[in-house]
BAFIMI-826356 format. One record per residue (C-alpha): x, y, z. Coordinates in pm, 1 decimal. Layout:
N
{marro {X; Y; Z}};
...
This chain:
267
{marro {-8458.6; 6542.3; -7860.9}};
{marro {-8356.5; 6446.5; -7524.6}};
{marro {-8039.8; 6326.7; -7398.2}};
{marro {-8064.0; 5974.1; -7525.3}};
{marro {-8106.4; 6091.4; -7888.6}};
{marro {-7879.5; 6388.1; -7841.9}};
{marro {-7597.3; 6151.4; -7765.9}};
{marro {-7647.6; 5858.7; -8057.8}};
{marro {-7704.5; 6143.6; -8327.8}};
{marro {-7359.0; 6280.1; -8187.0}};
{marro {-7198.8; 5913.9; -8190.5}};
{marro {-7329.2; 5869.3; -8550.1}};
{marro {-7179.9; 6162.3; -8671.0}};
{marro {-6850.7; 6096.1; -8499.1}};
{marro {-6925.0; 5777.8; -8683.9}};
{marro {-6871.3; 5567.4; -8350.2}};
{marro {-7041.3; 5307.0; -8145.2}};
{marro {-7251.0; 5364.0; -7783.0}};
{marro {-7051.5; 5258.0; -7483.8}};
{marro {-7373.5; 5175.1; -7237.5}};
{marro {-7296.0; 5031.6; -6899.8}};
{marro {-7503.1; 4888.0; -6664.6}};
{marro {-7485.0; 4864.1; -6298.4}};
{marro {-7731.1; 4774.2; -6035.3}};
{marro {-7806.0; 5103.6; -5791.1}};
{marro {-7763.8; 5073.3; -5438.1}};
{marro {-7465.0; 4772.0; -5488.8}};
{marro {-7240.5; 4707.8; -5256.9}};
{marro {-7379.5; 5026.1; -5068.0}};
{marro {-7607.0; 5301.6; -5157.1}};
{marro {-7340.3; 5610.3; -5087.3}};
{marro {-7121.6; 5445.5; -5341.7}};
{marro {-7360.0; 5405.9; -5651.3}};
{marro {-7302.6; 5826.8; -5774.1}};
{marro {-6912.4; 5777.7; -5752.2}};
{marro {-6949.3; 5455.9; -5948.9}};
{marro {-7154.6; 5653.8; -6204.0}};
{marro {-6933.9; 5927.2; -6235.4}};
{marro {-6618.8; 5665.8; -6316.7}};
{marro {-6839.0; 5521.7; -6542.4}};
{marro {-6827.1; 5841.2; -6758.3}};
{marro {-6480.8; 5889.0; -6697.7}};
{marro {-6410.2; 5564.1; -6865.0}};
{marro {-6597.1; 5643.0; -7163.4}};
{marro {-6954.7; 5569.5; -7110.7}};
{marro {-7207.6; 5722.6; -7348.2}};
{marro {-7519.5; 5653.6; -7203.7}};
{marro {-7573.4; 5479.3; -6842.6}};
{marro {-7816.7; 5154.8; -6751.8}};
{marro {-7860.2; 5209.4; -6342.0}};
{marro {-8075.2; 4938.2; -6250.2}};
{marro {-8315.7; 4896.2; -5968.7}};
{marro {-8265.5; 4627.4; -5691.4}};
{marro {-8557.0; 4392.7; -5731.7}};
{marro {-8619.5; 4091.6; -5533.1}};
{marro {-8685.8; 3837.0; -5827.7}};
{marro {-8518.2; 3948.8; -6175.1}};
{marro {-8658.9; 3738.9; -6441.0}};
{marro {-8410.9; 3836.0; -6657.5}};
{marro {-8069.3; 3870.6; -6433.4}};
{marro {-7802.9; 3580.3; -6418.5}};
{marro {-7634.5; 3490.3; -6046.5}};
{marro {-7420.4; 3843.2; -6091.0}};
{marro {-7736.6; 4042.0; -6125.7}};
{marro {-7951.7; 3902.9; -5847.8}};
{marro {-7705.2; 3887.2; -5632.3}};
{marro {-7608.8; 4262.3; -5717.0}};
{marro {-8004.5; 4323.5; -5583.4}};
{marro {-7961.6; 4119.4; -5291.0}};
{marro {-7679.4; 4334.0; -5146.7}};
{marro {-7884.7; 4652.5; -5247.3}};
{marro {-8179.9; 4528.1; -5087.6}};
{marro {-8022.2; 4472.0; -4771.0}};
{marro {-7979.7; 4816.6; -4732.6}};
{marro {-8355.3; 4923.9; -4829.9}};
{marro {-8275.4; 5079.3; -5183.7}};
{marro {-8613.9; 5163.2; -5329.0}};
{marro {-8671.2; 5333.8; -5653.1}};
{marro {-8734.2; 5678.2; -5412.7}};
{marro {-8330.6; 5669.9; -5342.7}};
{marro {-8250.7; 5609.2; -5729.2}};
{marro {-8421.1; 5960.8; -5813.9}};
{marro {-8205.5; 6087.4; -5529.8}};
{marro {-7897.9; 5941.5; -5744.8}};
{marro {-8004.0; 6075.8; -6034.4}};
{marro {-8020.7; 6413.0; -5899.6}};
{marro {-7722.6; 6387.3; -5694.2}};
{marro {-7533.3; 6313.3; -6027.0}};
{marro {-7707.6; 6550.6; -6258.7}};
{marro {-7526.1; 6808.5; -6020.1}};
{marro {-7211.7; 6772.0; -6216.6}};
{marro {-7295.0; 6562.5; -6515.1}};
{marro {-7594.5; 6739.7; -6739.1}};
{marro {-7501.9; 6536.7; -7022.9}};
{marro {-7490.8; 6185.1; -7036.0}};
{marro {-7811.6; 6001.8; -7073.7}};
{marro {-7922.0; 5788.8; -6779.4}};
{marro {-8166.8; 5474.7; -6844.8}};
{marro {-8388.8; 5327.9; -6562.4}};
{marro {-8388.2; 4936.6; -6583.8}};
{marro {-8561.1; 4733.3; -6382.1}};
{marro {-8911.5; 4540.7; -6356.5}};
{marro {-9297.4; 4629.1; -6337.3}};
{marro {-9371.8; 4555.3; -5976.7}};
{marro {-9203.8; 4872.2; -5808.9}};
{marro {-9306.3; 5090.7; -6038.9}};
{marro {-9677.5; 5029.2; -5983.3}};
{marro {-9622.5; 5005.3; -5613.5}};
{marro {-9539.8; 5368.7; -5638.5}};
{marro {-9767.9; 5445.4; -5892.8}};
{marro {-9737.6; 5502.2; -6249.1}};
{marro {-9782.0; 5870.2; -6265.1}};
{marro {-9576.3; 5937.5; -5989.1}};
{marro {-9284.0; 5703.6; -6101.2}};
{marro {-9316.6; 5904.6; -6433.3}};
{marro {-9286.2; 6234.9; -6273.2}};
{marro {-9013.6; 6196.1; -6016.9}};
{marro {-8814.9; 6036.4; -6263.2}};
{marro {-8825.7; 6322.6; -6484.2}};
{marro {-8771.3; 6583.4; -6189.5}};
{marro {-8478.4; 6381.3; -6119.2}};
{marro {-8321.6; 6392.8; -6458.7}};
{marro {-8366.9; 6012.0; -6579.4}};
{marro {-8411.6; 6034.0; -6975.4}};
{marro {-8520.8; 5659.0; -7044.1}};
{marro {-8701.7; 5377.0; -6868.9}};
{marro {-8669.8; 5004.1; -6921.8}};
{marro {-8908.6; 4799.5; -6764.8}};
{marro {-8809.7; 4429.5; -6871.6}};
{marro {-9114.6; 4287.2; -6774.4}};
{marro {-9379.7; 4504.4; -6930.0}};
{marro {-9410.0; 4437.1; -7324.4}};
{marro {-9509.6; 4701.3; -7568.7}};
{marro {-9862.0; 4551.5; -7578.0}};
{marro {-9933.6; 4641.0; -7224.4}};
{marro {-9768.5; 4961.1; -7243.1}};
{marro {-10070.1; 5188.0; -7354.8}};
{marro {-10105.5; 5347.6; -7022.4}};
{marro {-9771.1; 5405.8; -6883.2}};
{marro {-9573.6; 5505.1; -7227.6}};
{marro {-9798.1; 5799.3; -7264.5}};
{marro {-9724.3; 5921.0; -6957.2}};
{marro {-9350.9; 5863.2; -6989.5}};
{marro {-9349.7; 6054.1; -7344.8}};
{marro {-9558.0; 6363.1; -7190.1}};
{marro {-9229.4; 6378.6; -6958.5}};
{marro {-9008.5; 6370.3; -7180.1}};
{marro {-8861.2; 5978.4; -7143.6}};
{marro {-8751.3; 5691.1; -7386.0}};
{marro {-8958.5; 5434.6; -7342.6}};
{marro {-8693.9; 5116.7; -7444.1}};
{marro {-8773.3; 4810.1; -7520.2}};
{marro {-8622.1; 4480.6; -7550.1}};
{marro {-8561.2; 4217.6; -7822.3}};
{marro {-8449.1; 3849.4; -7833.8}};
{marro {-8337.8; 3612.6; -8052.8}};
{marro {-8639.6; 3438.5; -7993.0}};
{marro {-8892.6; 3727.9; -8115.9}};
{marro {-9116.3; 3679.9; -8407.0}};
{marro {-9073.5; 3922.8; -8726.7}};
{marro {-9410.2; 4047.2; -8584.1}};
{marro {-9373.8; 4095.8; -8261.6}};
{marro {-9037.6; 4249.9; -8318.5}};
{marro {-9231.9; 4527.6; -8553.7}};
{marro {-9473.1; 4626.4; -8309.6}};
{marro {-9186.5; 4654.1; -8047.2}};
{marro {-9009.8; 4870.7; -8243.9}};
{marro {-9323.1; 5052.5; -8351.6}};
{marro {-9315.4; 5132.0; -7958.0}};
{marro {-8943.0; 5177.6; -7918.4}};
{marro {-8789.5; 5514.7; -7816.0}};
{marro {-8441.6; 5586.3; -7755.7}};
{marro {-8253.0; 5300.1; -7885.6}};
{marro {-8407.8; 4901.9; -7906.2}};
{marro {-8219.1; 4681.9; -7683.1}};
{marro {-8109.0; 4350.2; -7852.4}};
{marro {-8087.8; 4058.0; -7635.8}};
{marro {-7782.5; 3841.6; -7802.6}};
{marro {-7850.3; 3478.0; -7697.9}};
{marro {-8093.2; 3288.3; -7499.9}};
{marro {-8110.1; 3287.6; -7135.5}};
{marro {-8010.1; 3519.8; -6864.9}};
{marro {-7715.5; 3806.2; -6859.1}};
{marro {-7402.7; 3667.1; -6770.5}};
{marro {-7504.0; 3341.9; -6908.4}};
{marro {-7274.2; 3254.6; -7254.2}};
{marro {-7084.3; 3392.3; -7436.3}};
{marro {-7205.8; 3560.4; -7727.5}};
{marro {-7141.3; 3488.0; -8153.8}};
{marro {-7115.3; 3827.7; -8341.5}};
{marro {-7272.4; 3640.2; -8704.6}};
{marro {-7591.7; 3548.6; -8555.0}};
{marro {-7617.5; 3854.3; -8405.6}};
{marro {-7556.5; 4068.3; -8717.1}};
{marro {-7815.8; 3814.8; -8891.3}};
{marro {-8088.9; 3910.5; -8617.2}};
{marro {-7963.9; 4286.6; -8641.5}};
{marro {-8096.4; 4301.5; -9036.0}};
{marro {-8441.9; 4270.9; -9039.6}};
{marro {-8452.3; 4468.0; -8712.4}};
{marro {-8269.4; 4777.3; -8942.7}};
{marro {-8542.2; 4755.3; -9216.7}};
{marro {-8826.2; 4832.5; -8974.6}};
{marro {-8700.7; 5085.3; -8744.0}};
{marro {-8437.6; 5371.9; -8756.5}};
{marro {-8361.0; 5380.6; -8381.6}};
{marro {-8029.6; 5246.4; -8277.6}};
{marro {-7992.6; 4907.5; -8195.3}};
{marro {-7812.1; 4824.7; -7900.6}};
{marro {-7691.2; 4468.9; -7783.7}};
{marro {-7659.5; 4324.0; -7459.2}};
{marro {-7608.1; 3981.9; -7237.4}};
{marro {-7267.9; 3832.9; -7301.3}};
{marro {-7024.0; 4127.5; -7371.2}};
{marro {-6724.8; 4066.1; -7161.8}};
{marro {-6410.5; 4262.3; -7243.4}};
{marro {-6252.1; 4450.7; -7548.0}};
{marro {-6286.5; 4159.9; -7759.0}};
{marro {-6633.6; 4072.4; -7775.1}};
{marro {-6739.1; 4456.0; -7753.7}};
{marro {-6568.1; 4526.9; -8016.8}};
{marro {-6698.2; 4207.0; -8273.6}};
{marro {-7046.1; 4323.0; -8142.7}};
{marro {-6967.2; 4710.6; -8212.4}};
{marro {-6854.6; 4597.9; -8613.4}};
{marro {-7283.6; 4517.2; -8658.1}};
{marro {-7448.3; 4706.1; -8371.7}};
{marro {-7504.3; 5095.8; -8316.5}};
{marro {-7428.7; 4983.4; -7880.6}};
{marro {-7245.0; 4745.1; -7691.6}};
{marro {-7439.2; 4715.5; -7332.6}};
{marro {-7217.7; 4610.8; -7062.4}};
{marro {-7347.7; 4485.5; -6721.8}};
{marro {-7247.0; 4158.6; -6541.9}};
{marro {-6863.8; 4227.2; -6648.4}};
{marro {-6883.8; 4530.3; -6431.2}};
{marro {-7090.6; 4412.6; -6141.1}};
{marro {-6846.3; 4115.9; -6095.3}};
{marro {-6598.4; 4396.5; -6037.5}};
{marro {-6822.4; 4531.7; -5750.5}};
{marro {-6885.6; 4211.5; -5614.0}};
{marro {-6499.3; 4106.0; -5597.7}};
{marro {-6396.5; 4452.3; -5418.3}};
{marro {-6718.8; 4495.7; -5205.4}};
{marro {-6525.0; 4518.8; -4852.3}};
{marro {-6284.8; 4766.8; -5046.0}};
{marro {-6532.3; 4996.2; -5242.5}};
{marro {-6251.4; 5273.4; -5205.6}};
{marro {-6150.6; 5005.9; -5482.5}};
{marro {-6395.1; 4964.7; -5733.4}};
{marro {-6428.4; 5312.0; -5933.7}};
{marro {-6045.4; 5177.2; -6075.3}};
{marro {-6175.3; 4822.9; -6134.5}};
{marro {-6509.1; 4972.5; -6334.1}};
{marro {-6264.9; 5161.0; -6529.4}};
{marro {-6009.5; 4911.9; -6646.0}};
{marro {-6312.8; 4701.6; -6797.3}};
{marro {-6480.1; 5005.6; -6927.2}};
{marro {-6182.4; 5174.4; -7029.9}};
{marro {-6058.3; 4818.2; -7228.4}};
{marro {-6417.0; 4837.1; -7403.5}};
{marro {-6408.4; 5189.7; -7470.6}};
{marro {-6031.0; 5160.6; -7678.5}};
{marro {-6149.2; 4869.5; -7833.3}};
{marro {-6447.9; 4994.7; -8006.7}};
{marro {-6301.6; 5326.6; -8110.2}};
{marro {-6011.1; 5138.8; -8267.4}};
């Protein structure tokens, strides 16, 4: 097992939910993006999202993007995230870290060598939001030979089908997209999600995670009563965003939300 399934087979016999925040790397500033990590844990975090700047993500609300663009103004490539990763795994051997991002800088890289520096780095899981299980024959191989989750996602919009083979495909835990449109985008209803959650239980035994549209306490811990996760990510990089000419700032601000999340779903 690596890290990823270390950690939920820990959680489930603790009989608690995953705390799983996401942050973009490289936002507001590159030296900052460790620190932010290592409050992140501090506040509670079970497994870490770090996701890589990208000029046009499909996927991301305003927050996100936005979160890229100041990344990308300082020339964060997917060579300074490894550098992260190993910078962290100095003092924290334990909790998982997840890759997400999207196809294109992977491949400009190369798949092979994206696998193995990710590995040598310490990532345990890769998300690629863009790349579906069906086109995942050659690079899912080459992440399993390493060692790393390949995750993929579902949404509320995927057939019974599709959602079998993705789960077929899944490593690590599935990630459950719970409405339609972009993160950040609404705000999220707990029954429909448990509804989508059920079928999703009867053809897979990995965890099943949910993201897009957790905010505080509150809705983290509704989501947390029908989900094995709660993934957190535009909540947080507001924070950044608000204290980005203070970053001295921000480790506090990441762990009031986290920390609000964290008591919630334990209670």
């Amino acid at each position: 097992m690596n890290r990823i399934d270390q950690r939920f087979a820990a959680l489930k016999a603790e009989g608690r939910r995953a705390l799983i925040p996401y942050i973009t790397a490289g936002d507001p500033a590159p030296q900052h993006t460790v620190g932010f990590m290592h409050a992140l844990v501090a506040a509670g975090a079970d497994v870490i999202e770090l996701g890589v700047p990208f000029s046009d993500p499909m996927a991301d609300g305003p927050v996100i993007q936005k979160a890229c663009e100041r990344a990308l103004r300082h020339g964060v490539r997917l060579s300074h995230l490894f550098e992260m990763v190993h910078e962290f795994r100095q003092t924290d051997g334990e909790t998982p870290v997840v890759l997400m991002g999207y196809l294109n800088p992977v491949e400009r890289i190369g798949l092979e060598t994206f696998a193995d520096q990710a590995a040598e780095a310490g990532v345990d899981g890769v998300l690629i939001v863009d790349m579906p299980p069906e086109e995942a024959d050659e690079v899912g191989p080459l992440l399993k030979a390493r060692g790393l989750a390949s995750i993929f996602l579902v949404a509320p919009t995927t057939s019974r089908a599709r959602a079998a083979t993705i789960c077929a495909h899944g490593e690590g835990y599935i990630y459950y997209v719970s409405l339609k449109g972009v993160t950040g985008s609404a705000i999220l209803n707990a029954e429909d999600v448990a509804e989508h959650l059920a079928p999703l239980r009867e053809m897979t035994a990995l965890p099943l995670c949910v993201g897009f549209g957790i905010r505080d306490g509150a809705s983290a811990a509704e989501v947390g009563k029908v989900a094995d996760g709660v993934i957190v990510g535009s909540a947080l990089v507001n924070r950044i965003a608000e204290n980005a000419e203070r970053p001295e700032a921000i480790p506090a601000a990441l762990k009031a939300v986290l920390g609000e999340m964290r008591q919630a779903l334990d209670a």
